[in-house]
C-alpha positions as a LaTeX table, in Angstrom:
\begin{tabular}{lrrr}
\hline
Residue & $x$ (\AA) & $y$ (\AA) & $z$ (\AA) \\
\hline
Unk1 & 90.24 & 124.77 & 165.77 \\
Unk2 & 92.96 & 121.90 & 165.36 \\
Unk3 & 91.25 & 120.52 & 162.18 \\
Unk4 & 90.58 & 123.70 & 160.69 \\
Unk5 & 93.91 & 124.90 & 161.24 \\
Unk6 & 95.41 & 121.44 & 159.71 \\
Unk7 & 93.47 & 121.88 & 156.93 \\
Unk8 & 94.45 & 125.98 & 156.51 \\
Unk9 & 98.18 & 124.42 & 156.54 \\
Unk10 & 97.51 & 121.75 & 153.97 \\
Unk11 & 95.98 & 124.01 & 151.43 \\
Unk12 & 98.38 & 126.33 & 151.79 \\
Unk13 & 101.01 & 124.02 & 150.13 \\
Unk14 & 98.87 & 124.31 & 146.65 \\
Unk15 & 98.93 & 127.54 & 144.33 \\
Unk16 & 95.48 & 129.02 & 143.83 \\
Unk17 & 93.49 & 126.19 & 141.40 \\
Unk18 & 91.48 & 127.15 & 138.09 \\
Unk19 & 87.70 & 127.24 & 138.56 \\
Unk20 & 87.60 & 123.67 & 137.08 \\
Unk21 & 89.64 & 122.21 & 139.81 \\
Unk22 & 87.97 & 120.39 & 142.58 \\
Unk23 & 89.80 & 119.41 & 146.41 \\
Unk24 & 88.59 & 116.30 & 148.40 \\
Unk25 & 88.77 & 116.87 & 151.95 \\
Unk26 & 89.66 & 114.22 & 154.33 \\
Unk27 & 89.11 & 115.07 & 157.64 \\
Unk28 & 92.13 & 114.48 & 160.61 \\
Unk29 & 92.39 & 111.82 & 162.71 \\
Unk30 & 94.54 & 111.52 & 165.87 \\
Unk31 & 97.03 & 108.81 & 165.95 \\
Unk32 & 97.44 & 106.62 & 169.09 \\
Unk33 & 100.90 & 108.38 & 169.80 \\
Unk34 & 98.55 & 111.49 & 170.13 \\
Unk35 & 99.63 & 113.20 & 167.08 \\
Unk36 & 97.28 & 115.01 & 164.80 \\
Unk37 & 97.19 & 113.17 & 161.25 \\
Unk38 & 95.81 & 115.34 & 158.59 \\
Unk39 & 95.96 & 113.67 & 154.77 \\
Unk40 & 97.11 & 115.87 & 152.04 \\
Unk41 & 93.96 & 116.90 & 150.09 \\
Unk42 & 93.98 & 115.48 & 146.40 \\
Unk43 & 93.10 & 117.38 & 143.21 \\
Unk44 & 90.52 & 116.04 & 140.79 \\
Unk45 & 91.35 & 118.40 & 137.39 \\
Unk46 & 89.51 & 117.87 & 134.40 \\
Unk47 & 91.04 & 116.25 & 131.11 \\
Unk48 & 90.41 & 119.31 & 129.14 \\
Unk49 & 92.25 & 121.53 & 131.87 \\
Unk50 & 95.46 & 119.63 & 130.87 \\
Unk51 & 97.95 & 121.05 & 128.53 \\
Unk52 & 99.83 & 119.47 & 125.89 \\
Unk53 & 103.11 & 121.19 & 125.24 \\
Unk54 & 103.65 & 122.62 & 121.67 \\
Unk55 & 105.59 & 120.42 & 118.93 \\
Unk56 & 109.36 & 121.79 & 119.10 \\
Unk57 & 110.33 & 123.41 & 115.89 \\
Unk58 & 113.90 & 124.34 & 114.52 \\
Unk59 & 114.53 & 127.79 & 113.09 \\
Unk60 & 116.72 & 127.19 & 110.03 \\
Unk61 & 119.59 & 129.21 & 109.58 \\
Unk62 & 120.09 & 129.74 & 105.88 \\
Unk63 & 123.18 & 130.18 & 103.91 \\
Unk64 & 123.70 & 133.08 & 102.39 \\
Unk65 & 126.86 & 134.66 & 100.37 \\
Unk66 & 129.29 & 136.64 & 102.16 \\
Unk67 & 128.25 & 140.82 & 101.57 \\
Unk68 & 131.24 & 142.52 & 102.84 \\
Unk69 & 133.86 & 143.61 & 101.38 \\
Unk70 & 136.87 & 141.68 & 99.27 \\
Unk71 & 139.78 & 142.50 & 98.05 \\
Unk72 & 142.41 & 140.33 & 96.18 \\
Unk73 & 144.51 & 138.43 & 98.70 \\
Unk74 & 148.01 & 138.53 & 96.87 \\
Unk75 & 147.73 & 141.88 & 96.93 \\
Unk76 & 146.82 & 143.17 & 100.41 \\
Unk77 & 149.59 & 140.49 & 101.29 \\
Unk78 & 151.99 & 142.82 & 99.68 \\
Unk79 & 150.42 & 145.64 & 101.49 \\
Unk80 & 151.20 & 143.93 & 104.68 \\
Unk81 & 154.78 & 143.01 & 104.32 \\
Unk82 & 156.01 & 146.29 & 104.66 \\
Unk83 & 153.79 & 146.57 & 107.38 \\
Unk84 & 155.37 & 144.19 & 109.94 \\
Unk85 & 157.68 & 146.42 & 111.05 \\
Unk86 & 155.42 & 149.08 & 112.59 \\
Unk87 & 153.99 & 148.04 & 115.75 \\
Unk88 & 152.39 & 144.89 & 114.34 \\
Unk89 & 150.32 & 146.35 & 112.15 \\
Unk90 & 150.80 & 144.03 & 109.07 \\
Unk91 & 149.72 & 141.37 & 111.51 \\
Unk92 & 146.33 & 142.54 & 111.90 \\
Unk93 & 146.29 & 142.94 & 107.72 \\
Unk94 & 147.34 & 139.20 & 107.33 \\
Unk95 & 144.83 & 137.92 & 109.70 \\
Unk96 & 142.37 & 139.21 & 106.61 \\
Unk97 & 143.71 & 136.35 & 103.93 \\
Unk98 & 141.15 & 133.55 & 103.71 \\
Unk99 & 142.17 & 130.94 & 101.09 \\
Unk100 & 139.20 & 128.88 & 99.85 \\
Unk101 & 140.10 & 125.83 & 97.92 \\
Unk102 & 137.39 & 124.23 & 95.56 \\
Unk103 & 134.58 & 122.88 & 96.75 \\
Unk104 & 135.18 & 124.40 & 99.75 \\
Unk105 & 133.41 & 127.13 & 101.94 \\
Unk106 & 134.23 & 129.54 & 104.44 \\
Unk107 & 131.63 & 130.67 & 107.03 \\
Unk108 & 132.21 & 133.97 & 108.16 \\
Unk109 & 131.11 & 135.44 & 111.77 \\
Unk110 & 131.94 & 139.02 & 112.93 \\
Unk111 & 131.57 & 139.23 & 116.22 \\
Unk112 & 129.33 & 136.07 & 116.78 \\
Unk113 & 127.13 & 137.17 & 114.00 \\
Unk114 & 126.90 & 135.41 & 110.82 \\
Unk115 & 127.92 & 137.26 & 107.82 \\
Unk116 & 127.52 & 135.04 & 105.03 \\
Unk117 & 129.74 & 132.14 & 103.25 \\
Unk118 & 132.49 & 132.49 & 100.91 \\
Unk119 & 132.25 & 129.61 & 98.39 \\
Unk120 & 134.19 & 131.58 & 95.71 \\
Unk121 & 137.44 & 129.52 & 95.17 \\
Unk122 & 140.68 & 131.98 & 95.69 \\
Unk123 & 142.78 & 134.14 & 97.73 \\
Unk124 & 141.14 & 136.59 & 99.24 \\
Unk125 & 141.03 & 139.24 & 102.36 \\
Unk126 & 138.34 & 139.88 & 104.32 \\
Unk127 & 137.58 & 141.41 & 107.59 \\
Unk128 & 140.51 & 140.23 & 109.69 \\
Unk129 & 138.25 & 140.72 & 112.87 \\
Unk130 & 136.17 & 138.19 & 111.58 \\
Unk131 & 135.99 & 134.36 & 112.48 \\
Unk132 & 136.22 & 132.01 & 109.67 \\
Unk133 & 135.22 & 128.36 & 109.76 \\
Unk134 & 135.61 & 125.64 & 107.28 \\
Unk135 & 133.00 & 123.42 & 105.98 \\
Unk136 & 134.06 & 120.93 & 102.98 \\
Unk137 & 131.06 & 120.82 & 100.22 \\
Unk138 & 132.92 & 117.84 & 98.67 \\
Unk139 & 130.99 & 114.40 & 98.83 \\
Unk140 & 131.77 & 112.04 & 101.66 \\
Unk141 & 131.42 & 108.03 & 102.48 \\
Unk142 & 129.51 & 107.07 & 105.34 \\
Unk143 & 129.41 & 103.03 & 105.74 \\
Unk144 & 127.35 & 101.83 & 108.69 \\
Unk145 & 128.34 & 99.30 & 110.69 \\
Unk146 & 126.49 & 95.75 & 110.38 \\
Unk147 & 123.66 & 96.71 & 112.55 \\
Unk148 & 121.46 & 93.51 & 113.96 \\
Unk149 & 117.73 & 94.33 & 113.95 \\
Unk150 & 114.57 & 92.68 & 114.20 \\
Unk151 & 112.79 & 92.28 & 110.39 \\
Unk152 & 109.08 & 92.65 & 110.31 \\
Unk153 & 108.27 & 88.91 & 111.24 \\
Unk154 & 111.02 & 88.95 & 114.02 \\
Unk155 & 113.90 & 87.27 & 112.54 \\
Unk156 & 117.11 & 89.04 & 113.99 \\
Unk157 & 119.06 & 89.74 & 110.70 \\
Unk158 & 122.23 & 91.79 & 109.89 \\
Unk159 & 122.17 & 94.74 & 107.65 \\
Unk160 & 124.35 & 97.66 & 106.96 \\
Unk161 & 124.38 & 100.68 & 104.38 \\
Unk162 & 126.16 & 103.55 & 102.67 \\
Unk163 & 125.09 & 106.62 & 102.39 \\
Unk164 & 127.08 & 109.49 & 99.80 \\
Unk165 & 126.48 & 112.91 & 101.31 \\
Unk166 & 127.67 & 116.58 & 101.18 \\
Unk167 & 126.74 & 119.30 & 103.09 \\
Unk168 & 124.20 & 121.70 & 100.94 \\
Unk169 & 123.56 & 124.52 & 103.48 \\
Unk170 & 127.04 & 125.65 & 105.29 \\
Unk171 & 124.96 & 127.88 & 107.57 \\
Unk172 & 122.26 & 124.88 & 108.67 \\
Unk173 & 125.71 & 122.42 & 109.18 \\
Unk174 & 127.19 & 124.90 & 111.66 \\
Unk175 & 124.47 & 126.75 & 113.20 \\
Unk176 & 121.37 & 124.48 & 113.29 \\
Unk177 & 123.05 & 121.16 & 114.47 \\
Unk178 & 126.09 & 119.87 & 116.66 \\
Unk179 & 128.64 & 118.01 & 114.68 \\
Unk180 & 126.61 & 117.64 & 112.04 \\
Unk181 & 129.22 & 114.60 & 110.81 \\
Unk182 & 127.81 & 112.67 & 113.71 \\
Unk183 & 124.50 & 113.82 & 113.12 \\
Unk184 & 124.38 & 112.28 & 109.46 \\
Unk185 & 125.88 & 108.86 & 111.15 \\
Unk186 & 123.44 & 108.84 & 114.06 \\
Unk187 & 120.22 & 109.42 & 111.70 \\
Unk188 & 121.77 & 107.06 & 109.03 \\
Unk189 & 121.27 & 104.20 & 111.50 \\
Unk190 & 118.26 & 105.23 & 112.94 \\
Unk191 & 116.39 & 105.16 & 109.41 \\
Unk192 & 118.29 & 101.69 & 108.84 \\
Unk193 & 116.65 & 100.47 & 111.61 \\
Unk194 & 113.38 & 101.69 & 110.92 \\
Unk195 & 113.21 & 100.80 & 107.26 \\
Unk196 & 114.17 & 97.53 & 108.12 \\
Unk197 & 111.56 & 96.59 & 110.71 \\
Unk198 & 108.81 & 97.49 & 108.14 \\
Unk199 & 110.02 & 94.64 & 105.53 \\
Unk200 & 110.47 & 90.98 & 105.69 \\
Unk201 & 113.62 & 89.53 & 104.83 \\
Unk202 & 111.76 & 87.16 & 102.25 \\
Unk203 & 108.91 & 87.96 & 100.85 \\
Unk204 & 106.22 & 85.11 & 102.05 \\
Unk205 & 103.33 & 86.32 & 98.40 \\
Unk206 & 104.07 & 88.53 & 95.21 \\
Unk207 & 103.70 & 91.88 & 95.77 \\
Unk208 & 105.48 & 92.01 & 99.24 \\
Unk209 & 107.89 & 94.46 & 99.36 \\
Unk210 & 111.31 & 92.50 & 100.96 \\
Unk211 & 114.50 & 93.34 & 102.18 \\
Unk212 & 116.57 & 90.33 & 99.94 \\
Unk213 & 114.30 & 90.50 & 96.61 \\
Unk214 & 113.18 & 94.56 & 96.41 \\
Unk215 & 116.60 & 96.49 & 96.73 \\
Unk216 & 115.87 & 99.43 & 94.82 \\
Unk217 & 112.41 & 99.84 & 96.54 \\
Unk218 & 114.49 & 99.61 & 99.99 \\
Unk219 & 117.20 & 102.26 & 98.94 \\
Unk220 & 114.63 & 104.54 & 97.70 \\
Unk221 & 112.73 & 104.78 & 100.67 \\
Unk222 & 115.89 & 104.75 & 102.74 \\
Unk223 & 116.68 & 107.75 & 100.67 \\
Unk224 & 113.28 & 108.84 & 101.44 \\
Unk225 & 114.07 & 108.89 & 104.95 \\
Unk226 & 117.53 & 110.39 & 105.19 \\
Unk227 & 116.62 & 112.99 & 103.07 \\
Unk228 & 113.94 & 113.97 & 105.81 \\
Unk229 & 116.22 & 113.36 & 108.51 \\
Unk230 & 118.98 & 115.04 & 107.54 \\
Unk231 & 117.13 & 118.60 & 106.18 \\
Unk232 & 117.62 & 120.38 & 109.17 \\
Unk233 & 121.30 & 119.80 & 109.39 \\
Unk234 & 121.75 & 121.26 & 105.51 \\
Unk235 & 123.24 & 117.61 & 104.58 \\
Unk236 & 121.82 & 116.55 & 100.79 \\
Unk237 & 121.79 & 112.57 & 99.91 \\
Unk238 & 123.55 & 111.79 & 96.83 \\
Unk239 & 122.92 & 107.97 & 97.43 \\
Unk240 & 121.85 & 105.38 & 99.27 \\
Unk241 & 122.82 & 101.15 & 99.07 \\
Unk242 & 122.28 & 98.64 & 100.93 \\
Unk243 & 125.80 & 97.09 & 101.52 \\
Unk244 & 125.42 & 94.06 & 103.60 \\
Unk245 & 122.39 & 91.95 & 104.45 \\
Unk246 & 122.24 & 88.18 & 106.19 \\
Unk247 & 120.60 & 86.63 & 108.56 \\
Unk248 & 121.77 & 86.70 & 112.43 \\
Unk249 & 124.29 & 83.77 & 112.93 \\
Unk250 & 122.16 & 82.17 & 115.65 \\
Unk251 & 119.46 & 81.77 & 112.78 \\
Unk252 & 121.42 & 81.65 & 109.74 \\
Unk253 & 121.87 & 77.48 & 109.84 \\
Unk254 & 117.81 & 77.00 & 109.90 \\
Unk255 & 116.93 & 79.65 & 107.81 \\
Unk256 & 119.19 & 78.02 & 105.04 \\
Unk257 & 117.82 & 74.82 & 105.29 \\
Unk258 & 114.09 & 76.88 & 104.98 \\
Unk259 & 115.52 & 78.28 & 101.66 \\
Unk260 & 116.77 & 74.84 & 100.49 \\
Unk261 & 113.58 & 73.60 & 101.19 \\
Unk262 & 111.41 & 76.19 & 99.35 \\
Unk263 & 113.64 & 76.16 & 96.14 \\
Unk264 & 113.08 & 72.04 & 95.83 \\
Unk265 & 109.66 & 72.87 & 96.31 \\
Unk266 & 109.52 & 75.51 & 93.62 \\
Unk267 & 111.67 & 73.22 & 91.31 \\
Unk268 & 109.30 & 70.14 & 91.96 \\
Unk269 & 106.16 & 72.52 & 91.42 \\
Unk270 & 107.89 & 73.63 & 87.72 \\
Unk271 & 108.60 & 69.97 & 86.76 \\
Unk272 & 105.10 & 68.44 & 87.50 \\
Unk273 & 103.55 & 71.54 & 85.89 \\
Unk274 & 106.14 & 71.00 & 82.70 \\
Unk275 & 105.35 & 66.98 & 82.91 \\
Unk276 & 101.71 & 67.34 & 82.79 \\
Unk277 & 101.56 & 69.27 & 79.97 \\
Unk278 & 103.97 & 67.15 & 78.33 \\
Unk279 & 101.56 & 64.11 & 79.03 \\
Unk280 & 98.28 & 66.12 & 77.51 \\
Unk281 & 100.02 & 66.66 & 74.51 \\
Unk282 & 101.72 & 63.20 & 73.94 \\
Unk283 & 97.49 & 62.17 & 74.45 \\
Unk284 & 96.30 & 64.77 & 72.62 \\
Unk285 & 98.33 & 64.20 & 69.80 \\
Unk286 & 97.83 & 60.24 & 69.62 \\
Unk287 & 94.05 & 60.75 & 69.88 \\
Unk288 & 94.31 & 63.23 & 67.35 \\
Unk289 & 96.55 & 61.35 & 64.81 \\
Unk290 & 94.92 & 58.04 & 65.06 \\
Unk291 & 97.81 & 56.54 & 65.92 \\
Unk292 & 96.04 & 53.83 & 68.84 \\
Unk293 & 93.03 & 53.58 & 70.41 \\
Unk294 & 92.92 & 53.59 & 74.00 \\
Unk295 & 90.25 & 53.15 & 76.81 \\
Unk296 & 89.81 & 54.97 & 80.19 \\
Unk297 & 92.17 & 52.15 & 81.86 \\
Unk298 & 94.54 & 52.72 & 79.66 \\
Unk299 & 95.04 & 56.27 & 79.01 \\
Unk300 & 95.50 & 56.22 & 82.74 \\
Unk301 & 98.30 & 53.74 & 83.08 \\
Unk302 & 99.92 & 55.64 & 79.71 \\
Unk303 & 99.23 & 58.61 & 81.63 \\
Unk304 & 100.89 & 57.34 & 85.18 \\
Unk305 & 103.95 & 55.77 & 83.25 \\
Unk306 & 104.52 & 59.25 & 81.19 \\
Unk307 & 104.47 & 60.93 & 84.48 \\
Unk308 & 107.01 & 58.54 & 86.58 \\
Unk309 & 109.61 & 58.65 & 83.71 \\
Unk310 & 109.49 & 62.62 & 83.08 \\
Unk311 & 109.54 & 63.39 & 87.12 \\
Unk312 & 111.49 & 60.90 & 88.02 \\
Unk313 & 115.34 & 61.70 & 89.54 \\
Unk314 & 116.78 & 58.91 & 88.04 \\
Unk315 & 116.73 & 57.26 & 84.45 \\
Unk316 & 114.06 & 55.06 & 84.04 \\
Unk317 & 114.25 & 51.38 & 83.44 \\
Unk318 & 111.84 & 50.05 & 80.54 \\
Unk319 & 110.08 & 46.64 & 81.32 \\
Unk320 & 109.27 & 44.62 & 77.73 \\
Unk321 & 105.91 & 42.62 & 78.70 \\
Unk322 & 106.12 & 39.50 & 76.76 \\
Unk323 & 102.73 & 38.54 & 77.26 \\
Unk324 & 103.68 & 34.79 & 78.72 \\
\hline
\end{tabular}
C-alpha cells in the first residue's frame, strides 16, 4: 500500500498527459535511514507532440491625415482673447492652436486614440482635448561609431557608416516602435556588422565581392538591409556610405607589409610580362628583316641579355668583347 500510495502522490504532481505521452515507473526503494524513496516518474513525449511557437508579427499602425475638424488658428485666437476673462474659458480655446512648421507633423490622439496626422504647414486649431505630438519629417545624420568586427576570413577590422534618414510613416515612428531615433541607431549597427562579416576586406580572386575594392556593392546592400530593418519603425533610407574602414591596430602593421608585398608582386608580374614581349618582338623583327642570323645558342643568350637589361632595377652596364 506504501508503493502504491508513493506512486498515487508522484503522479499527482503532473497534469493529465495527451494519449501520446508515455510514464516510466520506477518502483520505491527504502533507504537505510528507513525512509521510503520513490523517483519522480519521467515522461517520454513524442517529437511531433511538441509545439513550436508561432513567428511574432507586428501590426503596423499606418499614418493617416487628420479627419476632424480645422479652423484657421489666427482666428479662433481672436475668439479666445476676449474669452480669458470668463472663468477660463479662452484657456480651453487656446489649448486648440497647433502650429506645424514645414516638414513637420503633428500626431493627433483624442483620448488615447489616434486621429490622424497634421502635415499641413500653418496655424491651425483643433480639438483642444486632444494630445498632439511632434515628429520632424526633415532628413537626419546618423554616423556610427568605428565599430571593430570580424571580416569574413577573421581579420578584426574597423568600419563605420552613415546613414541619411527621415521618418516616412509618423504613425509607425510613434506607435509601432520605442524611440524610434534609437531604433534606427541600434539596427544601423547591427546591419554594419552583418554586412561586414559576409565580405573580405581584400578580395583574394576577381569577382569577390570586398569591403576595400566594391564600395558601391557594400552600400547597396547595406541599404538593402536598413531598408528592411527599419520598415516597421516608418523610417525611409535616403543613403547609405561607408565612412571609415581599416584594419584593427593590432593587425594593421602585418597586414601592410602583406599589401606591400602583393603590389611588388603585381608590379614584377607586369614588367616580365611587358619584357617578354618586348624580347619576341626585338627577335621577331630581326628574323624577319634579315638583319643577322642567329642559332639556338644564340637567340638564347640575346634573349637572356634583353631580359636582364629591361627587368633589371638598376641601369645596366654594357661589356664590349674584344675578342682577345
Amino acid at each position: 500500500m506504501g508503493i502504491a500510495a508513493a506512486h498515487r502522490v508522484s503522479l499527482a504532481r503532473f497534469a493529465v498527459p495527451s494519449p501520446r505521452t508515455t510514464f516510466h515507473l520506477v518502483p520505491c526503494r527504502r533507504l537505510a535511514s528507513g525512509v521510503l524513496h520513490c523517483p519522480v516518474p519521467y515522461r517520454n513525449d513524442e517529437v511531433k507532440d511538441l509545439q513550436v511557437a508561432p513567428k511574432w508579427e507586428l501590426v503596423p499602425t499606418h499614418e493617416e491625415a487628420y479627419g476632424g475638424f480645422r479652423l484657421p488658428g489666427v482666428l479662433m485666437l481672436l475668439f479666445s482673447l476676449p474669452l480669458l476673462f470668463f472663468f477660463g474659458i479662452g484657456i480651453l480655446f487656446m489649448r486648440g492652436l497647433v502650429l506645424v512648421e514645414p516638414n513637420e507633423s503633428k500626431a493627433v490622439l483624442l483620448f488615447g486614440k489616434y486621429k490622424g496626422t497634421i502635415r499641413t504647414a500653418g496655424f491651425h486649431w483643433i480639438n483642444p482635448f486632444t494630445t498632439r505630438r511632434h515628429v520632424s519629417l526633415r532628413a537626419r545624420n546618423f554616423d556610427s561609431t568605428k565599430l571593430k568586427v570580424n571580416d569574413q576570413r577573421g581579420n578584426p577590422i574597423e568600419i563605420g557608416a552613415v546613414v541619411v534618414w527621415r521618418v516616412k510613416d509618423t504613425a509607425q515612428a510613434l506607435f509601432d516602435v520605442d524611440h524610434y531615433e534609437s531604433y534606427v541607431a541600434v539596427q544601423t549597427e547591427s546591419a554594419i556588422r552583418t554586412t561586414a562579416a559576409k565580405h573580405p576586406y581584400d578580395a583574394a580572386s576577381d569577382g569577390e565581392v570586398s569591403l576595400r575594392g566594391d564600395s558601391a556593392e557594400v552600400n547597396a546592400e547595406l541599404m538593402a538591409q536598413l531598408t528592411e530593418r527599419l520598415s516597421h519603425a516608418g523610417v525611409e533610407i535616403l543613403e547609405v556610405r561607408l565612412s571609415h574602414l581599416a584594419y584593427a591596430p593590432e593587425i594593421a602593421g602585418v597586414m601592410l607589409r602583406r599589401q606591400q608585398a602583393e603590389a611588388i608582386i603585381d608590379a614584377r608580374q607586369r614588367i616580365v610580362e611587358g619584357a617578354v614581349s618586348m624580347v619576341k618582338m626585338a627577335l621577331d623583327d630581326l628574323r624577319d628583316k634579315d638583319v643577322v642570323h642567329l642559332d639556338g645558342s644564340q637567340t638564347a643568350t640575346l634573349a637572356s641579355n634583353l631580359l636582364v637589361v629591361l627587368c633589371s632595377e638598376s641601369d645596366a652596364q654594357p661589356v664590349v668583347s674584344t675578342g682577345a
